[in-house]
VEXPA-285168 format. One record per residue: x, y, z of N, C-alpha, C in turn; residue number from 1. Coordinates in nm, 4 decimals. Layout:
<sites>
+----------+----------+----------+----------+----------+----------+----------+----------+----------+-----+
|       nu |       nv |       nw |      cau |      cav |      caw |       cu |       cv |       cw |  nr |
+----------+----------+----------+----------+----------+----------+----------+----------+----------+-----+
|        X |        Y |        Z |        X |        Y |        Z |        X |        Y |        Z | NUM |
...
+----------+----------+----------+----------+----------+----------+----------+----------+----------+-----+
</sites>
This chain:
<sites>
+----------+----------+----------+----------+----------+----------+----------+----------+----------+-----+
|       nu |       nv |       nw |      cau |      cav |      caw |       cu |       cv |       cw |  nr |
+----------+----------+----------+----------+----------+----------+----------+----------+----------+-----+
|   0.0862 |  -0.1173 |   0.0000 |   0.0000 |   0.0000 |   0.0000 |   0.0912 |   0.1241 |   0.0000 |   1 |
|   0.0584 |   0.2285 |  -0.0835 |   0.1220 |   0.3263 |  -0.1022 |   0.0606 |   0.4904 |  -0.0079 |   2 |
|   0.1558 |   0.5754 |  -0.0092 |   0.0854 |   0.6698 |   0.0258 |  -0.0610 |   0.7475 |  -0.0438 |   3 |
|  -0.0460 |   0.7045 |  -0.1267 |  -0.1661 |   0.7696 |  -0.1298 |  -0.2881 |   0.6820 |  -0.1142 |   4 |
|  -0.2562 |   0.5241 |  -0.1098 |  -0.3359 |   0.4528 |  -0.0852 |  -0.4025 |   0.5196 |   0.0724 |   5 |
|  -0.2999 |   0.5462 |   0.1548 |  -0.3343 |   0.5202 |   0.2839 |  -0.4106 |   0.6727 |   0.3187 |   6 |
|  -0.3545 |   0.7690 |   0.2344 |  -0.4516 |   0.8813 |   0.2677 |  -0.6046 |   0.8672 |   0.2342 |   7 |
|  -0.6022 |   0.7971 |   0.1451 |  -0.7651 |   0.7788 |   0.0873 |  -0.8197 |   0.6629 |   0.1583 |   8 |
|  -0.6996 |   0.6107 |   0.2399 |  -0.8057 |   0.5143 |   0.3745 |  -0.8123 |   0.5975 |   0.4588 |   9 |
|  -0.7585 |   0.6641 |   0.5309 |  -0.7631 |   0.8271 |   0.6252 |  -0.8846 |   0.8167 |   0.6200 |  10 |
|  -0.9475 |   0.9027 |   0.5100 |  -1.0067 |   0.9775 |   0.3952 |  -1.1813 |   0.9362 |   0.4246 |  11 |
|  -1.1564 |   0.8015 |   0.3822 |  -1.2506 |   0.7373 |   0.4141 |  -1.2702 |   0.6771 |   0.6048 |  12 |
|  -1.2350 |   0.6984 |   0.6849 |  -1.1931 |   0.6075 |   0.8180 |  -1.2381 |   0.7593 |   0.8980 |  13 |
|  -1.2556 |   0.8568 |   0.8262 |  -1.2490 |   1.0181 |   0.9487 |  -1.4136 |   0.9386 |   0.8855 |  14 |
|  -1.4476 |   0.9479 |   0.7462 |  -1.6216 |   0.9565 |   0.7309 |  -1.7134 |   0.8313 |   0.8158 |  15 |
|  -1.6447 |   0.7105 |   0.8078 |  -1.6934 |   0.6043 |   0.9062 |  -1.7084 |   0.6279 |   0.9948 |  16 |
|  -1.6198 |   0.6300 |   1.0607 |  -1.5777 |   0.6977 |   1.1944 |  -1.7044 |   0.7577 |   1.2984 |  17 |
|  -1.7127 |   0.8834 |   1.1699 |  -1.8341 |   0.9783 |   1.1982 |  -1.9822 |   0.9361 |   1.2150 |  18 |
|  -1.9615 |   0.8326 |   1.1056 |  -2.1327 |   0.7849 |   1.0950 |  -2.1157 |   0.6940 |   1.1880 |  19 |
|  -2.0699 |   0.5901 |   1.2043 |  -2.0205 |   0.4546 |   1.3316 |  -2.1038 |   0.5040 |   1.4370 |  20 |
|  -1.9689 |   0.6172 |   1.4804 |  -2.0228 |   0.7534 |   1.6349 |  -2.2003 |   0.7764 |   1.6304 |  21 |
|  -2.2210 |   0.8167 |   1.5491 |  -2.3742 |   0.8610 |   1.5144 |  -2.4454 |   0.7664 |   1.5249 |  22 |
|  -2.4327 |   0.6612 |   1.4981 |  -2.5689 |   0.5108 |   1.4787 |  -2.5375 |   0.4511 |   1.6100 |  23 |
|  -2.4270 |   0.4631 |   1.6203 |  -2.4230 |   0.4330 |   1.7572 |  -2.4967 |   0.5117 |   1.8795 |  24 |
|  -2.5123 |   0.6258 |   1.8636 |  -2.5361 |   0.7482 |   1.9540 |  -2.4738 |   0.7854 |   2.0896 |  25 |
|  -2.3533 |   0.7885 |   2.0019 |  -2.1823 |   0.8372 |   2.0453 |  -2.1730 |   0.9356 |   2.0122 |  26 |
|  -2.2178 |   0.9838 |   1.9478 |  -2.1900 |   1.1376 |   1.8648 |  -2.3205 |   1.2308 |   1.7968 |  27 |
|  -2.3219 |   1.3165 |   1.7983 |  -2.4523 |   1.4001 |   1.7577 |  -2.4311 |   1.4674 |   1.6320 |  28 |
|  -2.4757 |   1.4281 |   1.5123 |  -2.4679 |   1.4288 |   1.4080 |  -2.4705 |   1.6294 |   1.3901 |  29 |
|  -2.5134 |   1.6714 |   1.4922 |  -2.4631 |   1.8330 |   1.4453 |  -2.3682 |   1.8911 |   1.5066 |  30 |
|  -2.2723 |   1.7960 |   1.6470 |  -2.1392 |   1.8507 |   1.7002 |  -2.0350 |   1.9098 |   1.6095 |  31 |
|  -1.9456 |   1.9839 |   1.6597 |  -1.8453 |   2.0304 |   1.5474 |  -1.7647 |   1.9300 |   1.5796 |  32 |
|  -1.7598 |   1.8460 |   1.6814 |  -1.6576 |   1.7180 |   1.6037 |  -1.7423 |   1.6224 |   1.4368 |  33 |
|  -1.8239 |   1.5314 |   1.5012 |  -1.8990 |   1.4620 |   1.4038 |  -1.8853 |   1.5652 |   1.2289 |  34 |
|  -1.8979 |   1.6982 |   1.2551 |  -1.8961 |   1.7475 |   1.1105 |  -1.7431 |   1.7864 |   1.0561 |  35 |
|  -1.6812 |   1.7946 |   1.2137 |  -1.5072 |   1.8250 |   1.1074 |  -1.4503 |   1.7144 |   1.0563 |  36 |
|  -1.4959 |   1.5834 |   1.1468 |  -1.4918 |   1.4668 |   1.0594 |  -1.5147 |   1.4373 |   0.9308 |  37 |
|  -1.6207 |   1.4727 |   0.8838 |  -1.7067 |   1.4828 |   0.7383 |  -1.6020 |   1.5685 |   0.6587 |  38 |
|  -1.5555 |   1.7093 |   0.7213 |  -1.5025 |   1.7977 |   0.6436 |  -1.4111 |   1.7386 |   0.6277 |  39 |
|  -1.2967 |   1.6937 |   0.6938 |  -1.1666 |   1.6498 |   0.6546 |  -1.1628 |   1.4994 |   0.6010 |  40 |
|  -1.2875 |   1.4296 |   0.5983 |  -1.2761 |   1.3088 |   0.5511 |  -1.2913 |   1.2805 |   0.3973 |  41 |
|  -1.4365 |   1.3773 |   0.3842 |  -1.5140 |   1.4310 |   0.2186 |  -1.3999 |   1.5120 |   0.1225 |  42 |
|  -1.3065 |   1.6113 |   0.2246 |  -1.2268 |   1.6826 |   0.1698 |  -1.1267 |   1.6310 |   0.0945 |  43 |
|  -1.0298 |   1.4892 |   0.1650 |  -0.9173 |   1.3981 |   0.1437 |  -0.9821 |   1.3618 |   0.0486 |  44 |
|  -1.1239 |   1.2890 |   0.0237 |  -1.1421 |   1.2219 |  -0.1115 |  -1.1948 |   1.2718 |  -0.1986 |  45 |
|  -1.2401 |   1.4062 |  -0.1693 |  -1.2696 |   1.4970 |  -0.3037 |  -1.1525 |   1.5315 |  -0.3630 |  46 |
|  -1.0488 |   1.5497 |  -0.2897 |  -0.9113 |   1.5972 |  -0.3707 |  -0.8863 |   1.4617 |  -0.4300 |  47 |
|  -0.8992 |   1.3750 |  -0.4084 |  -0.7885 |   1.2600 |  -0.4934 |  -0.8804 |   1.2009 |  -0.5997 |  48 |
|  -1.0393 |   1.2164 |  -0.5998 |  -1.1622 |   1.2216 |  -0.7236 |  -1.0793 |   1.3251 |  -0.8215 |  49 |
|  -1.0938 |   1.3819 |  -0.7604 |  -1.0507 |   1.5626 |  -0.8712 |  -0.9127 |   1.4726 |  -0.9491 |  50 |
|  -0.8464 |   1.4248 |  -0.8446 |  -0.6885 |   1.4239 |  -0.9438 |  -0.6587 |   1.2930 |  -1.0414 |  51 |
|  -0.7596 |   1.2034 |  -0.9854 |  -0.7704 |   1.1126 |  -1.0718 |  -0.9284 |   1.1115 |  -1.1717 |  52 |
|  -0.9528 |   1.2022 |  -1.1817 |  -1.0193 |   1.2728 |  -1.2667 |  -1.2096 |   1.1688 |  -1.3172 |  53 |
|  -1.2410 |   1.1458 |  -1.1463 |  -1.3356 |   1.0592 |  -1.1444 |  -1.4547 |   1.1048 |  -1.0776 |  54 |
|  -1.5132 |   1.1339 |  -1.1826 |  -1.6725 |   1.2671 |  -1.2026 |  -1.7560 |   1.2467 |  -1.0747 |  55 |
|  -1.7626 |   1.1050 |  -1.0910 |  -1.9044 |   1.0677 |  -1.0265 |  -1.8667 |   1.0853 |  -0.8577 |  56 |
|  -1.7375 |   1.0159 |  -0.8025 |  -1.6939 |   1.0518 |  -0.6742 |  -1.6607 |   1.1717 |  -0.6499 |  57 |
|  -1.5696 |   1.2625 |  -0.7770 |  -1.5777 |   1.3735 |  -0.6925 |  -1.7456 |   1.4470 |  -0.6725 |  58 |
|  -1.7979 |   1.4439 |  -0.7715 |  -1.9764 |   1.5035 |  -0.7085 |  -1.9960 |   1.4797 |  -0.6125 |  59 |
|  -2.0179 |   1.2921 |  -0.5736 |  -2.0228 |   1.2701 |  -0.3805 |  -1.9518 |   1.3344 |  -0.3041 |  60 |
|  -1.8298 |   1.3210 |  -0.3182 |  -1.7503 |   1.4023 |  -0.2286 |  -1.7233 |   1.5360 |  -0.2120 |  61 |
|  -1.7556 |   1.6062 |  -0.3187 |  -1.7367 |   1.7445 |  -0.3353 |  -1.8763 |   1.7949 |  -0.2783 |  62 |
|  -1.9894 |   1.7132 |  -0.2785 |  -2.1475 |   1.7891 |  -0.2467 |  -2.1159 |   1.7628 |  -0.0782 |  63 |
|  -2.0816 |   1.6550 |  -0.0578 |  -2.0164 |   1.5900 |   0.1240 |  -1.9512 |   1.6842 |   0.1412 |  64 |
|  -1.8656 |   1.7660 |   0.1342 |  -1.7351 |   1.8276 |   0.1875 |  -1.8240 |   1.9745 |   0.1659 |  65 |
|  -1.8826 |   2.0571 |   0.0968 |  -1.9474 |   2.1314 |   0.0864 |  -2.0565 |   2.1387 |   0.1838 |  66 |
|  -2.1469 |   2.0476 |   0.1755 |  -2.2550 |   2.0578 |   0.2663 |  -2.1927 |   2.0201 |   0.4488 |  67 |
|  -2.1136 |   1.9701 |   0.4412 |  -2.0160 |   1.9005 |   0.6139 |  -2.0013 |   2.1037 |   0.6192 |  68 |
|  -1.9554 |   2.1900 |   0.5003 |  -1.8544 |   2.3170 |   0.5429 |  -1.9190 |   2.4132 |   0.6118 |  69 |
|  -2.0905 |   2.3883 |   0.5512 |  -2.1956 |   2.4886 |   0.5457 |  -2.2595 |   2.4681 |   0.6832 |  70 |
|  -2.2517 |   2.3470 |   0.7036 |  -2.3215 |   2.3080 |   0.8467 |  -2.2537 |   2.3322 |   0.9542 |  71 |
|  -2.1330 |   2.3145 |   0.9084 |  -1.9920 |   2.3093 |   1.0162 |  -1.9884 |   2.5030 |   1.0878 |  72 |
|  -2.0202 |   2.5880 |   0.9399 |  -1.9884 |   2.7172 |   0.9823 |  -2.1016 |   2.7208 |   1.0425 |  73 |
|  -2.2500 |   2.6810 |   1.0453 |  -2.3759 |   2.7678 |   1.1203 |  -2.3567 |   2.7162 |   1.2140 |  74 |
|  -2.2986 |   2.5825 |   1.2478 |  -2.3003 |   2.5706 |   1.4091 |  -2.2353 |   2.6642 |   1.5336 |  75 |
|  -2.0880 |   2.6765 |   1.3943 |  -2.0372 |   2.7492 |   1.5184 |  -2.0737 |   2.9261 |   1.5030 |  76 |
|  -2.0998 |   2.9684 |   1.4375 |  -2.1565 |   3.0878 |   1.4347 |  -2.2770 |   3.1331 |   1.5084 |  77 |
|  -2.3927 |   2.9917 |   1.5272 |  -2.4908 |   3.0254 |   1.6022 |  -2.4983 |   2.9455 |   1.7112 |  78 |
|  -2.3530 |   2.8650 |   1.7430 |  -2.3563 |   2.8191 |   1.8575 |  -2.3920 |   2.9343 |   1.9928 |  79 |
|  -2.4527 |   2.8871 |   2.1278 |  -2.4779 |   2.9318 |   2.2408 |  -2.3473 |   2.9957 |   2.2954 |  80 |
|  -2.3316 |   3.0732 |   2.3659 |  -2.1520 |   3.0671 |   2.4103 |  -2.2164 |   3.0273 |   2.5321 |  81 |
|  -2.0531 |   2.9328 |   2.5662 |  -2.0998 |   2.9070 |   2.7177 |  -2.1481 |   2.9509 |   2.8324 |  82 |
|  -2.2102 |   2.8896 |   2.9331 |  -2.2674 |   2.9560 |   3.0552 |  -2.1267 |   2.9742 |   3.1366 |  83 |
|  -2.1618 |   3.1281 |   3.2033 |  -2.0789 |   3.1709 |   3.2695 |  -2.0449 |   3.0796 |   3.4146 |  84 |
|  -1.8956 |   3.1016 |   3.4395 |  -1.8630 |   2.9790 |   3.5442 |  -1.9692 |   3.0789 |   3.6711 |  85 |
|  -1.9768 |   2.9137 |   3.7776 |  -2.0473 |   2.9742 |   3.9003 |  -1.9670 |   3.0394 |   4.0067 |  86 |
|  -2.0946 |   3.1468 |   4.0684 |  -2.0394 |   3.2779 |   4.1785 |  -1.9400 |   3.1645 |   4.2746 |  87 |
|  -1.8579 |   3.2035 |   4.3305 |  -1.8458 |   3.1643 |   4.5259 |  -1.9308 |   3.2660 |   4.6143 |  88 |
+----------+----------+----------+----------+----------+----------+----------+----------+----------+-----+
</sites>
């Protein structure tokens, strides 16, 4: 197995990973972990679709890595900020 084999197991292993966590209900499919997963997982294999010049995966992966980016920014933009620590 070569390097780039193993990035595109990465690639794929951040997106499992993510969903695994989730079906399991280990993870909450709108945390900013569960979605930076998506981002950096969709991202690794949208780049290596693109370079090996394979339409149909990069669309999956490029619409995955797009939609993981969009969700990823409203969370944290309209996340709550934390509750202030308690008086003594």
């Amino acid at each position: 197995m070569n390097t780039h084999d193993l990035i595109e197991v990465l690639g794929a292993l951040l997106i499992l990973a993510a969903f695994a966590a989730n079906q399991l209900r280990r993870m909450d499919p709108h945390s900013v972990r569960y979605l930076v997963l998506n981002v950096l997982g969709a991202g690794i294999l949208a780049v290596i679709a693109a370079t090996e010049r394979s339409w149909g995966f990069l669309l999956l992966e490029g619409t995955w890595t797009i939609v993981s980016v969009i969700s990823l920014t409203r969370t944290l933009l309209y996340r709550s900020p934390p509750p202030p620590p308690p008086e003594s």
